[in-house]
Legacy VTK file of the C-alpha trace (Angstrom):
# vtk DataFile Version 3.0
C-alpha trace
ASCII
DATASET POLYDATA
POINTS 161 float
48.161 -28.777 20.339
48.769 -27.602 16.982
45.627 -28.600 15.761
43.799 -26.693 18.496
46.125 -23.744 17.272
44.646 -24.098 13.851
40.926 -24.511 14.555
41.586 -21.110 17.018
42.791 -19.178 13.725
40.592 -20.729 11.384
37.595 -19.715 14.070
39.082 -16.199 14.472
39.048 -15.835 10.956
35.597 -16.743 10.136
34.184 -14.879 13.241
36.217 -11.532 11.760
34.793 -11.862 8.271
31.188 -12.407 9.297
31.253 -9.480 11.277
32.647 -7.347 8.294
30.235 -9.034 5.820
27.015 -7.978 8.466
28.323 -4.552 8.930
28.906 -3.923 5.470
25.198 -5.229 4.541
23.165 -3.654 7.405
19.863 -5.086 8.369
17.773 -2.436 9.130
14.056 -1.867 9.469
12.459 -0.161 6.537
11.989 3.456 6.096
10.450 6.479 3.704
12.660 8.890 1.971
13.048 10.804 -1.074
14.566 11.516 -3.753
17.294 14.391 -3.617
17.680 15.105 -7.178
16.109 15.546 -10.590
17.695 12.549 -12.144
18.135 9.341 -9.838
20.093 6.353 -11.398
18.366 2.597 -9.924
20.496 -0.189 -10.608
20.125 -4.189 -10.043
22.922 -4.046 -7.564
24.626 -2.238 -4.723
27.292 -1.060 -7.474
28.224 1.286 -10.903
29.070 -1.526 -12.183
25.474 -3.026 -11.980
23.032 -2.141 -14.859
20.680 1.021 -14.548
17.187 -0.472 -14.107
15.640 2.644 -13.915
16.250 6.528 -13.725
14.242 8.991 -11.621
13.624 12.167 -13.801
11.904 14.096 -10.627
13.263 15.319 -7.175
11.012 14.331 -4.267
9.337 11.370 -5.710
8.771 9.097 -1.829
10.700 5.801 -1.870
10.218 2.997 0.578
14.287 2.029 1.840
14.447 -1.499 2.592
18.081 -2.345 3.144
21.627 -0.813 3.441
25.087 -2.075 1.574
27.872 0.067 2.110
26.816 3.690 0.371
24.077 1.901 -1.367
20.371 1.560 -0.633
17.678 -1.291 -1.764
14.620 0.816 -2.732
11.164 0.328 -3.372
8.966 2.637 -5.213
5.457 3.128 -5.315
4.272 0.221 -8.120
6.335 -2.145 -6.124
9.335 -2.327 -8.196
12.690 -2.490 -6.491
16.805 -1.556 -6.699
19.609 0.093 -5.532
20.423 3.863 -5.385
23.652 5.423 -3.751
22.965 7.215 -0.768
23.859 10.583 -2.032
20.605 10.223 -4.224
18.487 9.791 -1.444
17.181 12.583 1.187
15.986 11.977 4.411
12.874 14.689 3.892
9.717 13.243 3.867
7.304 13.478 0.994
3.919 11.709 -0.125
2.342 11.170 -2.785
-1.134 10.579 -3.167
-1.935 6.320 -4.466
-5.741 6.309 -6.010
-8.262 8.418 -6.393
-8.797 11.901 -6.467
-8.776 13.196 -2.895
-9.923 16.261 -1.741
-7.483 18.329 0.681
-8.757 19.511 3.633
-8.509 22.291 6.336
-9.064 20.022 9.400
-8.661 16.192 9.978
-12.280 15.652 9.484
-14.063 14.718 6.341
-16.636 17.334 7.160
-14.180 20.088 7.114
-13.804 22.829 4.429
-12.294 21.720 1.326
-9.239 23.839 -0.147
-8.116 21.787 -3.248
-8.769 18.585 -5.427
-5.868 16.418 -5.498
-5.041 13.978 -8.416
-3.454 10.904 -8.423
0.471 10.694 -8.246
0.487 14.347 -6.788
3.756 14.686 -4.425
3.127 16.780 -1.184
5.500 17.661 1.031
4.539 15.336 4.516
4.336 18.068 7.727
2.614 15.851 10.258
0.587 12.510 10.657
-1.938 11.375 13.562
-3.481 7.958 13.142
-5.771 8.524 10.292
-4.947 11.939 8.867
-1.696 13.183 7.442
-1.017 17.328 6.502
0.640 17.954 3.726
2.135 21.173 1.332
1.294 21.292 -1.971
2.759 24.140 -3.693
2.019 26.491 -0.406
-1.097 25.280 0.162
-1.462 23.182 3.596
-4.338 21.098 4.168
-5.133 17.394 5.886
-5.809 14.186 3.689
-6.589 10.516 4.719
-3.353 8.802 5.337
-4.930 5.403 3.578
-4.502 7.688 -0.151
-0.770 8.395 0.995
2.100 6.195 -0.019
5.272 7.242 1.486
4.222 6.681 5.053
3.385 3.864 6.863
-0.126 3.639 8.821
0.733 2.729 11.956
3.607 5.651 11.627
2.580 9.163 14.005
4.887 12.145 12.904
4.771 15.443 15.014
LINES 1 162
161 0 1 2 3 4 5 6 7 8 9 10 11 12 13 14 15 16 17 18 19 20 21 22 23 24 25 26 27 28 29 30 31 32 33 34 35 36 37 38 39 40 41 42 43 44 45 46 47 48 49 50 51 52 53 54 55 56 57 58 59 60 61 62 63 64 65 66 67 68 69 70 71 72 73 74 75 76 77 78 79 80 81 82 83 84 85 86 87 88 89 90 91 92 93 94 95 96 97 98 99 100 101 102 103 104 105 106 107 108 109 110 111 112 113 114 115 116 117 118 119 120 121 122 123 124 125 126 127 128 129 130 131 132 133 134 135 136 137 138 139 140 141 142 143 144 145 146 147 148 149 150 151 152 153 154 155 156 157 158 159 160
């Protein structure tokens, strides 16, 4: 009996501190963000007391987020290289930028449509909506429609209205 009383508590126990352990590192499926600020401290760990990696020096830059620990997020930017940024760094506004060659901005989702502007690589837009091959974008008040295979910051399959 008291060994039944003891496997009970032991059980308990371990059943109440995997539950805390899985809420505090949440398992989520990945998303796009940005970043909210002009400097953006990445670290090796979900922690200040984790070395900087990396800093941001540019609000707005897209960031893939891949996992959730407490108030800090796993990140992964553009050239694949990944860390952890609190969660008040990180804004839920959507932004692109472009991953290749030049592209040319359009006025319609159709490659035969008027052009409006020449955009470079690495140029951040701000995303406004996405069908299945075509995303429109602002760049500096200038709306247009690019190929969503030249944006990184949102996934192909992904529609936005």
């Amino acid at each position: 009996n008291l060994l039944s009383k003891i496997l009970l508590i032991m059980f308990s126990l371990f059943f109440v501190s995997t539950n805390l352990s899985l809420a505090e590192n949440k398992i989520i499926s990945p998303y796009f963000a940005s970043i909210k600020w002009n400097e953006a401290k990445v670290r090796t760990g979900p922690g200040q007391q984790y070395p900087i990696r990396w800093i941001f020096n540019k609000k707005n830059l897209p960031i893939e987020i891949l996992r959730e620990y407490e108030r800090w997020l796993k990140i992964r930017y553009l050239d694949g290289d990944e860390g952890w940024m609190h969660k008040r760094l990180v804004s839920r506004s959507r932004y692109v930028m472009l991953n290749g060659n030049a592209q040319v901005l359009r006025n319609k989702p159709d490659s035969s449509s008027n052009a409006i502007l020449v955009i470079e690589n690495r140029v951040v837009a701000k995303l406004q909506k996405c069908n299945l091959k075509w995303c429109q974008v602002s760049i500096k008040e200038k709306n247009g429609w690019v190929l969503k295979s030249y944006l990184w910051g949102v996934y192909l399959s992904e529609i936005i209205d």
